[in-house]
C-alpha positions as CSV (number, residue, x, y, z in Angstrom):
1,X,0.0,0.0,0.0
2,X,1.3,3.3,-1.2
3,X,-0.1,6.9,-0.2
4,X,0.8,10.5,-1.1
5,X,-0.6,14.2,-1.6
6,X,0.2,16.6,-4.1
7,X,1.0,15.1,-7.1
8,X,1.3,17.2,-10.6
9,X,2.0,16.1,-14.2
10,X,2.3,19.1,-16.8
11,X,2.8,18.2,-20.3
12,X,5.9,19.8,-22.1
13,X,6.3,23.6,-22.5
14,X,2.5,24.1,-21.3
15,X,3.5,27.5,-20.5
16,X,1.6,29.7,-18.6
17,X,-1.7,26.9,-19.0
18,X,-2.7,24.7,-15.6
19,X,-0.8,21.1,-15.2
20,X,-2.4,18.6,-17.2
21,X,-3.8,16.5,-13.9
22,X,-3.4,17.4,-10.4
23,X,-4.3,15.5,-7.3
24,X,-4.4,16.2,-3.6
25,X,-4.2,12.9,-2.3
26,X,-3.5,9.2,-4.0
27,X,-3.5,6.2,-2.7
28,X,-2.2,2.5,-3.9
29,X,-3.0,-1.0,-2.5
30,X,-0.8,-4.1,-4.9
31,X,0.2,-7.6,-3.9
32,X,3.3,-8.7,-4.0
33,X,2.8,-11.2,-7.4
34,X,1.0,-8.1,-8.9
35,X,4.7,-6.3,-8.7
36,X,6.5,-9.6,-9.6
37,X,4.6,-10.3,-12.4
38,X,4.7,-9.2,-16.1
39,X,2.4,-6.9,-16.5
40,X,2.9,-5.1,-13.0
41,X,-0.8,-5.6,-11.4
42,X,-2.0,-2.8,-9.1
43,X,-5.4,-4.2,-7.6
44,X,-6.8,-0.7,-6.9
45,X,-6.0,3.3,-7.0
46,X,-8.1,5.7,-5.1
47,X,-7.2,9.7,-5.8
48,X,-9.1,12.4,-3.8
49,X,-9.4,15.9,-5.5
50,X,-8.3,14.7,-9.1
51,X,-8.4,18.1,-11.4
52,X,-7.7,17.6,-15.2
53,X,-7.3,20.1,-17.6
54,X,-7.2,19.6,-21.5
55,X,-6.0,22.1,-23.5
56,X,-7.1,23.3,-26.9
57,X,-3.4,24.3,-27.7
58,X,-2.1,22.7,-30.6
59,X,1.0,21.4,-30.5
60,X,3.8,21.3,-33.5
61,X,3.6,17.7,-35.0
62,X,7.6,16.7,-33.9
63,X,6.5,17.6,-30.7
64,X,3.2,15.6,-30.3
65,X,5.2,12.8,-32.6
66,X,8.1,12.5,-29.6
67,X,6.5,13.4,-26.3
68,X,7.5,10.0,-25.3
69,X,10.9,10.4,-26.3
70,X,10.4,7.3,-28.1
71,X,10.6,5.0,-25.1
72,X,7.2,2.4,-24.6
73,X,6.0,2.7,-21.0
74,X,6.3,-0.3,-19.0
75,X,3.3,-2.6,-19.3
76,X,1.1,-2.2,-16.2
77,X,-2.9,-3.3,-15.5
78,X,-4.7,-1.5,-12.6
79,X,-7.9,-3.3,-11.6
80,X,-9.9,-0.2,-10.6
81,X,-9.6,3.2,-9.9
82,X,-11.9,5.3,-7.9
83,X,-11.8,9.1,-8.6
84,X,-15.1,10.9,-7.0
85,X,-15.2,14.6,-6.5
86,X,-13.0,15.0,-9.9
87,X,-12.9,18.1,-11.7
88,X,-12.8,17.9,-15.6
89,X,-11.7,21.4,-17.0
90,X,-11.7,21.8,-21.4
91,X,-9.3,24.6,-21.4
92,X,-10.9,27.3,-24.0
93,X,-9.0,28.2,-27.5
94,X,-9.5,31.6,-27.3
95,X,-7.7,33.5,-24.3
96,X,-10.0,35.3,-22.0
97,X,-12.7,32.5,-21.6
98,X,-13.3,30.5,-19.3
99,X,-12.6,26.9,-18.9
100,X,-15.7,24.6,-19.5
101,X,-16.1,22.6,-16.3
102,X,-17.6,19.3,-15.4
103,X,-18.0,18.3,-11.8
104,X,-18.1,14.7,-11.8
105,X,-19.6,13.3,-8.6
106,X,-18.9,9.7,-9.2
107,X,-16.1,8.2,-11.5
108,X,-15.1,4.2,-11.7
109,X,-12.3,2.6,-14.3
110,X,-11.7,-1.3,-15.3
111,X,-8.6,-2.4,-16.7
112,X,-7.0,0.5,-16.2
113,X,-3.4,-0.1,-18.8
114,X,-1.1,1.2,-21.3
115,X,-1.8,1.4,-24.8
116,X,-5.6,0.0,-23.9
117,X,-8.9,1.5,-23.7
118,X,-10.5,1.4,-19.7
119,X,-14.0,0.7,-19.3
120,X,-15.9,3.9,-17.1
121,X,-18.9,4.4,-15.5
122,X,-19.8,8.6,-14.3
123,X,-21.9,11.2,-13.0
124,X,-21.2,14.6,-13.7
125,X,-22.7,18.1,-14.0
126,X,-22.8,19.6,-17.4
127,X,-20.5,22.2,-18.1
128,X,-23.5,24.3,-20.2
129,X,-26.7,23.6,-19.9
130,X,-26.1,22.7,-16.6
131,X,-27.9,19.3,-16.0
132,X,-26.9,15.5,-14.6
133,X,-25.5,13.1,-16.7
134,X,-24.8,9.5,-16.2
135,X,-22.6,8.2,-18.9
136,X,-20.7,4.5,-19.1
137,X,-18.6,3.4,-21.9
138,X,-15.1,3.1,-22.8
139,X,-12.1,6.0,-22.6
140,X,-8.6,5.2,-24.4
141,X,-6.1,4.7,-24.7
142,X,-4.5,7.8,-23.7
143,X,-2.5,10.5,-25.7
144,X,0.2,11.5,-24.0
145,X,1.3,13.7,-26.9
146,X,-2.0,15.6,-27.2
147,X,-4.5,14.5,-24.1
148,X,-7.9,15.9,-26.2
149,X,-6.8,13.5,-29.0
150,X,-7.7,10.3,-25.9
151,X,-11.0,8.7,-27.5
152,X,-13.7,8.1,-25.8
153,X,-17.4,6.5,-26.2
154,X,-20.5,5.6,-24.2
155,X,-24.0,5.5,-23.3
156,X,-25.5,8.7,-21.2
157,X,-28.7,9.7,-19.7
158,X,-28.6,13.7,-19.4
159,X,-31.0,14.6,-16.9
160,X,-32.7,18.0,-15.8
161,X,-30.3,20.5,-18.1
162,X,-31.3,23.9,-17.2
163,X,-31.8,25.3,-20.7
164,X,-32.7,29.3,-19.7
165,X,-28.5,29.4,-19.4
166,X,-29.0,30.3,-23.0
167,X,-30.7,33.9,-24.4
168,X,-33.7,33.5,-25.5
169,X,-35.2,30.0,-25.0
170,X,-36.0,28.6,-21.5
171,X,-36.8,25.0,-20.7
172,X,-35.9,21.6,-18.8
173,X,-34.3,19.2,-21.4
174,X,-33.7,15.7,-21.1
175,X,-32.1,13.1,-23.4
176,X,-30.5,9.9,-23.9
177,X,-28.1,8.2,-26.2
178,X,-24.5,7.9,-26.9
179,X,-21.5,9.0,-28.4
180,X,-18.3,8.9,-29.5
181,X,-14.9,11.0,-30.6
182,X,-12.0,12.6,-29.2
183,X,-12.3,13.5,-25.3
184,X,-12.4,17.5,-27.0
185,X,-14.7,16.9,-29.7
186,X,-17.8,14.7,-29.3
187,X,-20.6,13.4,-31.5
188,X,-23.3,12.7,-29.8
189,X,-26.6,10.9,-31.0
């Protein structure tokens, strides 16, 4: 078992933008075959006040091409990773805007490993129209180069969105459906 506070990761002359993720407090539990074996096996990760921020910021093709340095991470599997009380920021394109933010209440991975999608299951508040949405589906695998590039699809129930955010119109919406894309650009049917 493995605990610590404050962790950071900011991608690669981010400049003056937020670090990619943030987190006030992680913990790790693994048994001793998991860290033996090949993959390493981590049972379970728990992080309290998880904070990511995607950027809209392109970056120049060499540099997305070798943010890796061109080394493969070591394989790993994590069996499941609680993250509740997360807060997903879409950093805006234009400066002077804010961020778009999603409070998500309630966030569960599977199969948590490199190079692999993980299976999720979430509750959040919508950014705009503000509303609940309950969403499960798959996320990955994960872009280290360009983090908005990660794909991601699922199933969602969007409940109670608060449409009078918008001028002119007014209204309680509700949907369901599903979508699919890139983790900043979404289709959604």
């Amino acid at each position: 078992h493995v605990e610590g506070d404050g962790l950071t990761f900011r991608e690669a002359n981010s400049g003056g933008l937020p670090p990619l993720v943030r987190v006030k407090h992680f913990s790790a539990t693994a048994g001793y075959t998991g860290l033996l074996s090949t993959p390493k096996h981590i049972s379970s990760i728990r992080l309290d006040g998880l904070e990511i921020n995607v950027s809209h910021h392109e970056k120049p093709a060499t540099e997305a091409a070798t943010a890796s340095n061109g080394q493969k991470p070591a394989p790993f599997l994590i069996g499941k990773i609680d993250a509740d009380g997360t807060v997903l920021q879409i950093l805006p394109k234009e400066d002077g805007k804010e961020p778009l933010r999603y409070d998500i209440h309630r966030l569960h991975l599977d199969s948590v490993g490199v190079d692999q999608p993980m299976h999720y299951a979430a509750e959040l508040q919508n950014a705009k129209p503000p509303g609940m949405i309950r969403a499960a589906g798959n996320f990955g695998p994960w872009h280290a180069g360009e983090p908005g590039a990660t794909p991601v699809t699922g199933d969602y129930t969007f409940q109670n969105a608060d449409l009078s955010v918008f001028k002119g119109i007014a209204g309680i919406l509700s949907s369901m459906g599903n979508f699919k894309g890139q983790l900043n650009s979404l289709e959604v049917n």
